[in-house]
C-alpha positions as a Markdown table, in Angstrom:
| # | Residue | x | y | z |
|---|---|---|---|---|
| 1 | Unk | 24.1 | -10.9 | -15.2 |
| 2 | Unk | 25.8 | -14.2 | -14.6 |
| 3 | Unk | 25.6 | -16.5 | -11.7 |
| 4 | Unk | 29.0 | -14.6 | -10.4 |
| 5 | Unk | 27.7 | -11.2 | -10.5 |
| 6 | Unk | 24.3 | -12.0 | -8.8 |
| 7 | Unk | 26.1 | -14.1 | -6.1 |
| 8 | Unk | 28.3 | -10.5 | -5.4 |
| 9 | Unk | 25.8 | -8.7 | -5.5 |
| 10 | Unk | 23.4 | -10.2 | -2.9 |
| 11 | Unk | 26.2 | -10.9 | -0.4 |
| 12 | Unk | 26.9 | -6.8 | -0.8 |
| 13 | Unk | 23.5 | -5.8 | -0.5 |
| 14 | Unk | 22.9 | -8.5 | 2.5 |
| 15 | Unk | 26.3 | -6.7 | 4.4 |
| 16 | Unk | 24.9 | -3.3 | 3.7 |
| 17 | Unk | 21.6 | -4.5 | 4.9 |
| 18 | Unk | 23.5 | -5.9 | 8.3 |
| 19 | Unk | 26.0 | -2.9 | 9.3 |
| 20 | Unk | 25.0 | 0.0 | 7.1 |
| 21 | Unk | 28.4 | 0.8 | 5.9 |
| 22 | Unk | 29.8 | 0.8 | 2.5 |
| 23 | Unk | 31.0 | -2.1 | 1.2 |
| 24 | Unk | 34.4 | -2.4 | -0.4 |
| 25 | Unk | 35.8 | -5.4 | -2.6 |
| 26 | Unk | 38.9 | -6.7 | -0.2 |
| 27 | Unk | 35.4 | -7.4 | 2.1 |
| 28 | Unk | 33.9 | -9.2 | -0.2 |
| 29 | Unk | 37.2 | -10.9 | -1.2 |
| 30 | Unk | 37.2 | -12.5 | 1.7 |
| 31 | Unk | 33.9 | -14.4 | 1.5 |
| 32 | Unk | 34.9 | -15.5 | -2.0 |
| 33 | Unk | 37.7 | -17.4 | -3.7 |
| 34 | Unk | 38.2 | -14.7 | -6.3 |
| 35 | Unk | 40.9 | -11.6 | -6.4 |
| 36 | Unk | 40.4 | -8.1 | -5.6 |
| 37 | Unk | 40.7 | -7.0 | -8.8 |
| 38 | Unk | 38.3 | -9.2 | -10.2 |
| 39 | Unk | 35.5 | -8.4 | -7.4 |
| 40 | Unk | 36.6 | -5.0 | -8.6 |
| 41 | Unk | 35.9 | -5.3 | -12.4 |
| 42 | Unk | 32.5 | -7.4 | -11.4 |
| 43 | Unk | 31.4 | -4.3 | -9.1 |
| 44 | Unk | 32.5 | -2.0 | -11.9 |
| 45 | Unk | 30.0 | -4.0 | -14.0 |
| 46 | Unk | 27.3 | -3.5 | -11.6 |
| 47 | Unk | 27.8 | -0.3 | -10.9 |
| 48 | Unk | 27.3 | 0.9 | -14.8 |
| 49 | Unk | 24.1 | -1.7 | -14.4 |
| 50 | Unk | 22.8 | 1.2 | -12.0 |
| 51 | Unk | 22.7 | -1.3 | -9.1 |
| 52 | Unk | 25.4 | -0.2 | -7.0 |
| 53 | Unk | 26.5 | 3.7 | -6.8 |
| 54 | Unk | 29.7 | 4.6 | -4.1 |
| 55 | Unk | 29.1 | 7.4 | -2.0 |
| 56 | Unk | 31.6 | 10.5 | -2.1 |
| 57 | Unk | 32.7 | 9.8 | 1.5 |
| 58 | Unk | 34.2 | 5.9 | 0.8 |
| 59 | Unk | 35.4 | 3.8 | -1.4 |
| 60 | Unk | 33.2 | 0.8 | -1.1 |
| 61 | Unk | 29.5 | 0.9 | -2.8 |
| 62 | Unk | 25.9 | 1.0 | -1.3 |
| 63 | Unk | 22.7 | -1.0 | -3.4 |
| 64 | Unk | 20.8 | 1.7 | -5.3 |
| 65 | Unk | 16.9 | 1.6 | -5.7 |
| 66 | Unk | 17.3 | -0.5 | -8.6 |
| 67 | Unk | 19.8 | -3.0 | -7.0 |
| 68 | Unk | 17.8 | -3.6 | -4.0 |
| 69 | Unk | 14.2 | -4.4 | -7.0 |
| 70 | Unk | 16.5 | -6.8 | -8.1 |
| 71 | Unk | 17.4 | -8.4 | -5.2 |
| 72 | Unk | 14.2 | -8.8 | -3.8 |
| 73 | Unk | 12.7 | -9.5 | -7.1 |
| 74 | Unk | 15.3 | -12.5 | -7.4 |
| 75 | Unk | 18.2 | -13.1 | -4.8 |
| 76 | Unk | 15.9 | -13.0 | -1.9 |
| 77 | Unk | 15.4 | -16.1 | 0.6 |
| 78 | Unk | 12.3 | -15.2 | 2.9 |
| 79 | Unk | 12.9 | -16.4 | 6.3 |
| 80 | Unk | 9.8 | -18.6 | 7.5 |
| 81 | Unk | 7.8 | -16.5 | 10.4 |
| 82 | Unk | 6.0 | -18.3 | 12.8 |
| 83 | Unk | 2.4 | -17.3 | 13.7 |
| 84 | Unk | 1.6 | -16.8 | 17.5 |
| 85 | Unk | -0.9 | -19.1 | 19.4 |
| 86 | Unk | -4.3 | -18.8 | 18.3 |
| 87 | Unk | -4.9 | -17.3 | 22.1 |
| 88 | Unk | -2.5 | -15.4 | 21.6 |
| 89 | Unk | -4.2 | -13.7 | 18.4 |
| 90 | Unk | -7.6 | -13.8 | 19.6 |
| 91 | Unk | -6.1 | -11.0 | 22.6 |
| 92 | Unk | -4.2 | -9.1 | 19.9 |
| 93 | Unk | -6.8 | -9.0 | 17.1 |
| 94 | Unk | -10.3 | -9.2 | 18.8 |
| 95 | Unk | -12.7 | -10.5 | 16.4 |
| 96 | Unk | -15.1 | -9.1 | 18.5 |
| 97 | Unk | -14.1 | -5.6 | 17.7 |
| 98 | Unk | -13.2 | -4.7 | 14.2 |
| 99 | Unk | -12.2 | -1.6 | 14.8 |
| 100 | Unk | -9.9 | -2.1 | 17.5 |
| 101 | Unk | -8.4 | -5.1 | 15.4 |
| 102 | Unk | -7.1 | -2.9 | 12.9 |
| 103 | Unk | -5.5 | -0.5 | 14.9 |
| 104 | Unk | -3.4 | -3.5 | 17.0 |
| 105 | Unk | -2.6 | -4.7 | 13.3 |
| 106 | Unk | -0.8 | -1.6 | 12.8 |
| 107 | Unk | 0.4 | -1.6 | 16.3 |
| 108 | Unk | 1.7 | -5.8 | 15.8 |
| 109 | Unk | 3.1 | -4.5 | 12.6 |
| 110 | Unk | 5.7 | -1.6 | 13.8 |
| 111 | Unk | 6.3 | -3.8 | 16.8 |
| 112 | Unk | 7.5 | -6.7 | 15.1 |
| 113 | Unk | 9.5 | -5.1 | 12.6 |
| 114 | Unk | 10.7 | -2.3 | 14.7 |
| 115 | Unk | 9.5 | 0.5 | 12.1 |
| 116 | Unk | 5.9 | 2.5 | 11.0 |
| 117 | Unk | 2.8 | 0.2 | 11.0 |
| 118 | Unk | 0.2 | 1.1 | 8.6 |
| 119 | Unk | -3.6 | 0.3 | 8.0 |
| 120 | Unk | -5.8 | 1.5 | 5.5 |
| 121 | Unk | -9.2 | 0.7 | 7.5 |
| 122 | Unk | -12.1 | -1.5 | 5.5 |
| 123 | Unk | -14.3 | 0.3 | 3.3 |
| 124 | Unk | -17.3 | 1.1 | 4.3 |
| 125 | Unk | -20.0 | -1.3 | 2.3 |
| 126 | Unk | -21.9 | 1.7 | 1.5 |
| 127 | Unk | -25.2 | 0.1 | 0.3 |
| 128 | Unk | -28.2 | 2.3 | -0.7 |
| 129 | Unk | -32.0 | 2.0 | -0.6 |
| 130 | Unk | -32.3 | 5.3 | -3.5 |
| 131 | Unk | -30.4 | 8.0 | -4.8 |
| 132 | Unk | -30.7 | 10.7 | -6.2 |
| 133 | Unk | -28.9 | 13.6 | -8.7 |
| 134 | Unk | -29.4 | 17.4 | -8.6 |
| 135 | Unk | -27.7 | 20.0 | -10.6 |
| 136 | Unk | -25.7 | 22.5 | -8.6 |
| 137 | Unk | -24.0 | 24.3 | -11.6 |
| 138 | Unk | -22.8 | 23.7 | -15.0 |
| 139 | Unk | -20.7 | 21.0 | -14.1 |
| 140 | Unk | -21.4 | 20.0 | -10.6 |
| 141 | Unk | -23.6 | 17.4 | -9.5 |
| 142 | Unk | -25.3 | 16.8 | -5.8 |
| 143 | Unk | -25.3 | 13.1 | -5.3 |
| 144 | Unk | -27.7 | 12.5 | -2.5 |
| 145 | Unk | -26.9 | 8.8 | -1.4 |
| 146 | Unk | -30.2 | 7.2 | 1.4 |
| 147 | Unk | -29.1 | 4.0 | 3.1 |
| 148 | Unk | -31.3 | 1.4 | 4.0 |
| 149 | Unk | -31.7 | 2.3 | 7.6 |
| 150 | Unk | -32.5 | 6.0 | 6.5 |
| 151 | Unk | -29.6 | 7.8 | 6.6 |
| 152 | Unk | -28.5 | 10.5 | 4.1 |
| 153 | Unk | -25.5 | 11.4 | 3.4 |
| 154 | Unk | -24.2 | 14.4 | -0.1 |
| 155 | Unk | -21.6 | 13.7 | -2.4 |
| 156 | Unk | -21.0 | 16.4 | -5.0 |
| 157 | Unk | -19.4 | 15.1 | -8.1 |
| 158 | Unk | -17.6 | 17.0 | -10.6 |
| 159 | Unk | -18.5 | 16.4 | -14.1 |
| 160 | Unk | -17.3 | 17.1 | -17.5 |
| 161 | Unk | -20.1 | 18.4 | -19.0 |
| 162 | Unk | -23.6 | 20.4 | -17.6 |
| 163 | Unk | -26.6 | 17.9 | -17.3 |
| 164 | Unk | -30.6 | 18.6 | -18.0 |
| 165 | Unk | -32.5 | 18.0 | -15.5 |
| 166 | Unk | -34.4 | 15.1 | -17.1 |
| 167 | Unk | -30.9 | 13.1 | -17.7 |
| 168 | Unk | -30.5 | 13.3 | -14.0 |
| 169 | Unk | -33.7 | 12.5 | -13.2 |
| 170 | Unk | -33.7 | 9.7 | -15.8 |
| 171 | Unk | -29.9 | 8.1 | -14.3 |
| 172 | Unk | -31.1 | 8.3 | -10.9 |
| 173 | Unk | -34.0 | 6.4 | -11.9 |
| 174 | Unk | -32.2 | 4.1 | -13.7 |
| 175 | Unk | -29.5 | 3.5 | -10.8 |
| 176 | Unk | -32.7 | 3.1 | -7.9 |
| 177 | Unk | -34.6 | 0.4 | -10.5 |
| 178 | Unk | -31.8 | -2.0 | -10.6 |
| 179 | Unk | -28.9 | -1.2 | -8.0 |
| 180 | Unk | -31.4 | -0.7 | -4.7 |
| 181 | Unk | -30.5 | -2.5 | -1.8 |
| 182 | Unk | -26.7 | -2.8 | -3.0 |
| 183 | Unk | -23.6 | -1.9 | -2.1 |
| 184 | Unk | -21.5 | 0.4 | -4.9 |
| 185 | Unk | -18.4 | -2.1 | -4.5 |
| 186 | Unk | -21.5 | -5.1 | -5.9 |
| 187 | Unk | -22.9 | -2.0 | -9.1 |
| 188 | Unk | -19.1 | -1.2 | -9.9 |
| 189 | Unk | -18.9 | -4.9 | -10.7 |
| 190 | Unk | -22.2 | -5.7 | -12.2 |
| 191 | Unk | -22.9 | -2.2 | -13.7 |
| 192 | Unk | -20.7 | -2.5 | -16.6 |
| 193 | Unk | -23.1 | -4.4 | -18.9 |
| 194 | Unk | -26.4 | -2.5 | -18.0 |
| 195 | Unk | -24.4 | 1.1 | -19.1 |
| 196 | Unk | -24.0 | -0.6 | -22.3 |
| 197 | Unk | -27.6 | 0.5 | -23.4 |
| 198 | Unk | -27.3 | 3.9 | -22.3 |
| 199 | Unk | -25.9 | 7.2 | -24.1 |
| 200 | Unk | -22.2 | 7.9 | -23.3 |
| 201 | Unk | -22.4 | 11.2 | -21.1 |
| 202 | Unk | -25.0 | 9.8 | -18.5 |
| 203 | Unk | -22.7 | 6.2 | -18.4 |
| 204 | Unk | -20.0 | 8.5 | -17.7 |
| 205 | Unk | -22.4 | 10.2 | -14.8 |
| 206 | Unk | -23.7 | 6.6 | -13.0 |
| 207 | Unk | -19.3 | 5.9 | -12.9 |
| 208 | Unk | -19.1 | 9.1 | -10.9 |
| 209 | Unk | -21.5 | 8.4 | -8.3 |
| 210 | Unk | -19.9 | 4.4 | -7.9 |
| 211 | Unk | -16.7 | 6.3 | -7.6 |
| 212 | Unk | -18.0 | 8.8 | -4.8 |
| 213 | Unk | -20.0 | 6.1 | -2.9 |
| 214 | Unk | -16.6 | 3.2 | -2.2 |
| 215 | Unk | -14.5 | 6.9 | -1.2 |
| 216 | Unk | -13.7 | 6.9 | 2.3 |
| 217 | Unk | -15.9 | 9.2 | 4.0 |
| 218 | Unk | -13.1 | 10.9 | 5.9 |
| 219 | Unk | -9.3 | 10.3 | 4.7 |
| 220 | Unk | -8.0 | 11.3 | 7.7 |
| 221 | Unk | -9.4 | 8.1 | 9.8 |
| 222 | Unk | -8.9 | 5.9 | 6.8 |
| 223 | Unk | -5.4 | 5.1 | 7.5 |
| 224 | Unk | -4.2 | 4.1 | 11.1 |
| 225 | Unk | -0.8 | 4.8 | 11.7 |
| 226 | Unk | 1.5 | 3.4 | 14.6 |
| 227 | Unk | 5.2 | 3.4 | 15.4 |
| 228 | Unk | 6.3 | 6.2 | 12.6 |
| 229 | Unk | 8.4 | 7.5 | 15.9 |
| 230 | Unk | 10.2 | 4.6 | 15.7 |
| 231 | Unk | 12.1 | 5.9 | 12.0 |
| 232 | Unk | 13.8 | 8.9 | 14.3 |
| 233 | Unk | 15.7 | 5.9 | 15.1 |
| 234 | Unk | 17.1 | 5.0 | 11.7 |
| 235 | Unk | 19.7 | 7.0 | 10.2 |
| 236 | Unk | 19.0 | 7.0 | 6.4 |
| 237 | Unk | 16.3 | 8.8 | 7.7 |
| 238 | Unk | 16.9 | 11.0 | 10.6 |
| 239 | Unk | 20.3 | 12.0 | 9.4 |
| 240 | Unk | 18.6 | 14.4 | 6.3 |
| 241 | Unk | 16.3 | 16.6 | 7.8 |
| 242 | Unk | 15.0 | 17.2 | 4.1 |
| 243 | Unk | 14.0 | 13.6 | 4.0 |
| 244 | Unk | 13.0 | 13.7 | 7.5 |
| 245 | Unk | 10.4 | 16.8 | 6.9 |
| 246 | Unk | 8.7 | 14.5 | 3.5 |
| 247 | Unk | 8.5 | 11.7 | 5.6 |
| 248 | Unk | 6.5 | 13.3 | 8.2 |
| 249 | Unk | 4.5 | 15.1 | 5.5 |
| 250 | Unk | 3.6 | 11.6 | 4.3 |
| 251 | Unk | 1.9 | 10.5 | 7.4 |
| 252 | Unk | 0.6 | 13.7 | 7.6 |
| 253 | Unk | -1.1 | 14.3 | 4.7 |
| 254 | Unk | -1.5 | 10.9 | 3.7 |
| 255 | Unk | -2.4 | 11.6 | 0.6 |
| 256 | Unk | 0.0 | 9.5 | -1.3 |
| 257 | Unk | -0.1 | 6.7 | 1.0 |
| 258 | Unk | -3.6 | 6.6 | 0.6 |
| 259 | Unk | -3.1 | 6.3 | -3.1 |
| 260 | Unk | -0.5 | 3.5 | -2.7 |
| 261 | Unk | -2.4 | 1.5 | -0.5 |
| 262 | Unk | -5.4 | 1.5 | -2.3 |
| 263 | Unk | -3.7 | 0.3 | -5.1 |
| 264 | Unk | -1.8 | -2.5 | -3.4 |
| 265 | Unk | -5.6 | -3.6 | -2.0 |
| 266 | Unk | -5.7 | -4.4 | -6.1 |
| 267 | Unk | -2.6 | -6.8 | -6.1 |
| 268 | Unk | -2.4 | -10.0 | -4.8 |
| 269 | Unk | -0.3 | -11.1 | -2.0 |
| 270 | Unk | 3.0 | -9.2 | -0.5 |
| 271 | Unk | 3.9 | -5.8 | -2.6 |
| 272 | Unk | 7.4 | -3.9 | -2.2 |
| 273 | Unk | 7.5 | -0.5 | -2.9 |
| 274 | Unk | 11.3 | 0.8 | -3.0 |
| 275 | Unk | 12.2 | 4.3 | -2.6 |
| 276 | Unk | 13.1 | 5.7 | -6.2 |
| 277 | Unk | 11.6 | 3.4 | -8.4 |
| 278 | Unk | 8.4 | 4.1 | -8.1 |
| 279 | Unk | 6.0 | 6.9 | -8.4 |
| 280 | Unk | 4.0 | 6.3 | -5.7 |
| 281 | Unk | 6.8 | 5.7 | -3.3 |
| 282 | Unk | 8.4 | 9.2 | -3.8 |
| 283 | Unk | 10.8 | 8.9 | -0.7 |
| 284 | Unk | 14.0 | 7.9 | -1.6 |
| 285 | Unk | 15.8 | 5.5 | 1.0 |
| 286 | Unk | 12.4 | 4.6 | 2.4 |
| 287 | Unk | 10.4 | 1.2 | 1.3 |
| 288 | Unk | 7.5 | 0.3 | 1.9 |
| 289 | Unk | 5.9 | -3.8 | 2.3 |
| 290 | Unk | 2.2 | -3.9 | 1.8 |
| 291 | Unk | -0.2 | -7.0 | 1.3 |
| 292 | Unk | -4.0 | -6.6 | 1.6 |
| 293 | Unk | -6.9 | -8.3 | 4.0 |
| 294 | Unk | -10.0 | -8.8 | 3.8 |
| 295 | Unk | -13.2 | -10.3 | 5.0 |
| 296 | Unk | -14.2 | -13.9 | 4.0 |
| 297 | Unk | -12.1 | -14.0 | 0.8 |
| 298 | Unk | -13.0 | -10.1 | 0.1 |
| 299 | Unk | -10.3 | -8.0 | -0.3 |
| 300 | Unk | -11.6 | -5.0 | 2.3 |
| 301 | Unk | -7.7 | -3.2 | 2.8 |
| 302 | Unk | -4.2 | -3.1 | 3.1 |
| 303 | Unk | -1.9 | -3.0 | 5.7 |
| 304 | Unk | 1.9 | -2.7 | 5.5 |
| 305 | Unk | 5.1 | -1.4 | 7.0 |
| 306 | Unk | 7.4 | 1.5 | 6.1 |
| 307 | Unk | 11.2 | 1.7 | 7.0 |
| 308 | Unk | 14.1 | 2.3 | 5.3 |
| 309 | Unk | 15.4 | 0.5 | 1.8 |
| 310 | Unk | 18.2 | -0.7 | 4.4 |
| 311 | Unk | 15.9 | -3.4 | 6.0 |
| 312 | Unk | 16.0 | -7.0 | 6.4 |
| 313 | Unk | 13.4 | -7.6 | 3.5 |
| 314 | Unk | 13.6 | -11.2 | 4.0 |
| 315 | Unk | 11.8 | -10.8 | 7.8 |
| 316 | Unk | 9.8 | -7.8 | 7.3 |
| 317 | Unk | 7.7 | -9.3 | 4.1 |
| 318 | Unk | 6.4 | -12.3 | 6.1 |
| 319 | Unk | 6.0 | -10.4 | 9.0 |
| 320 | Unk | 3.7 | -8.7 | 6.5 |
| 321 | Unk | 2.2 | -11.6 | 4.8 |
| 322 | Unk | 1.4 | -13.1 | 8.6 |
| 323 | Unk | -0.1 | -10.3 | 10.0 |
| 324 | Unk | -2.4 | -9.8 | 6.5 |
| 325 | Unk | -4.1 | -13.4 | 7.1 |
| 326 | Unk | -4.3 | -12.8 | 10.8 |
| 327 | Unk | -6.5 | -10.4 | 10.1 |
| 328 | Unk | -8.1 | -11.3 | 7.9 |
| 329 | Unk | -9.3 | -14.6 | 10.1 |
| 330 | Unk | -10.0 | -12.2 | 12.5 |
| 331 | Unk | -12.3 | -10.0 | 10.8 |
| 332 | Unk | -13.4 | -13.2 | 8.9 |
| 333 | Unk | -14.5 | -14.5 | 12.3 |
| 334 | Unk | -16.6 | -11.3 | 13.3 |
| 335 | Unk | -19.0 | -12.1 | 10.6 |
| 336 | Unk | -20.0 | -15.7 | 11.2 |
């Protein structure tokens, strides 16, 4: 695409974005020194790119999926988003109280962009004193996890194949004589190395049991949700009950938002997610901005906000990026 093309296509996408109506090429005529007919051709151009599609009701065109990636990828200018007064954020996020930091994050969040807040809460730093591994059936493990301060709590892990007795006694021995007293986030890390002198199967078994003991104990309060009321109000959305019923199943389940923002916690800095061109944003017209927190440089979660693909992109993502590293100081704060 030449410099042309790219300048008509963000100044489509950026009057979509404003008024949410199609946009035909005597509008964009206007706002540049070049004929209808060869806006025309250049739209034509785009629209065989996959960028642009034209509804069935209009003659003007609409961004697809793929044309809003690319203007967010490389035609966006992100506004600058100014941070409120540290008083201000101490009453918002209270160091003091982690837990009801992360819920006013989301709350901040759908506020401030006017659309659903979400939070995927820290993880737990599950660190164990012992463990232990007992066979249930041919290939189901009991994981039996004892924190330091005596509390027990089961795992049962699946497995691919069944497990002896001995080999279970031998891994958990294995695990309690040099991973005691840490957390599984610190053995999937420095555990890597060790497997490397023991057989295949029960390597396999010790990944297992890391993998059960960073899961969130309950899914359901693992995500804090706010303002998902707020999309009734947008009409992408409302408008198809179809799409109306998935989004809700989204927030309901929160299965696959679980997935996507566990692995945006893996990314660094602001993540966009755009309806249609990606498999773990299956909602098309919906978007989703994400960046993760954490606690004294430790990535702990994500937070992020979902609205439609038709959002001002260039407010929402620092609203997103702000609101990360205010938490993050906040929660950074609660430790010292």
């Amino acid at each position: 695409m030449d410099d042309r093309a790219n300048a008509l296509l963000k100044a489509l996408i950026e009057r979509y974005i404003a008024d949410g109506q199609p946009v035909g090429s005597r509008t964009l005529s206007k706002m540049f020194d070049l004929s209808s007919a060869t806006i025309r051709n250049v739209m034509a151009d785009l629209e065989e790119l996959g960028l642009i599609h034209s509804p069935h009701t209009s003659a003007g065109r609409v961004p697809t999926p793929r044309g809003y990636r690319l203007f967010v990828d490389r035609l966006l200018a992100v506004r600058r988003f100014e941070a409120p007064p540290a008083g201000e954020v101490q009453q918002l996020l209270p160091a003091a109280e982690p837990t009801r930091a992360v819920n006013a994050a989301a709350a901040l969040l759908s506020n401030l962009s006017q659309f659903a807040g979400v939070v995927l809460t820290p993880r737990r730093t599950q660190v164990f004193r012992h463990i232990e591994f007992i066979r249930l059936s041919d290939k189901r493990v009991l994981l039996i996890i004892v924190t330091p301060d005596g509390d027990v709590q089961n795992r049962i892990l699946f497995v691919q194949r069944d497990y002896l007795e001995q080999e279970l006694l031998e891994a958990g021995n294995f695990f309690n004589h040099h991973f005691s007293g840490m957390s599984f986030e610190q053995v999937r890390s420095t555990m890597a190395s060790e497997l490397a002198s023991l057989q295949q199967d029960i390597s396999r078994l010790m990944q297992a049991a890391v993998e059960a003991g960073t899961e969130p104990v309950d899914s359901d309060e693992s995500v804090v949700i706010s303002g998902e009321s707020k999309l009734l109000d947008i009409f992408e959305i409302a408008s198809d009950m179809d799409r109306l019923r998935s989004m809700f199943a989204l927030f309901e389940k929160k299965t696959e938002l679980l997935q996507l923002l566990d692995v945006s916690s893996r990314a660094q800095g602001v993540q966009i997610y755009i309806g249609g061109d990606s498999q773990l944003m299956p909602l098309e017209d919906v978007s989703v901005i994400t960046a993760p927190y954490g606690v004294d440089g430790a990535v702990v979660g994500t937070l992020g906000v979902i609205g439609p693909s038709r959002m001002a992109y260039e407010r929402v993502i620092p609203i997103v990026d702000i609101t990360s590293r205010l938490l993050s100081n906040a929660l950074s704060s609660n430790q010292s």
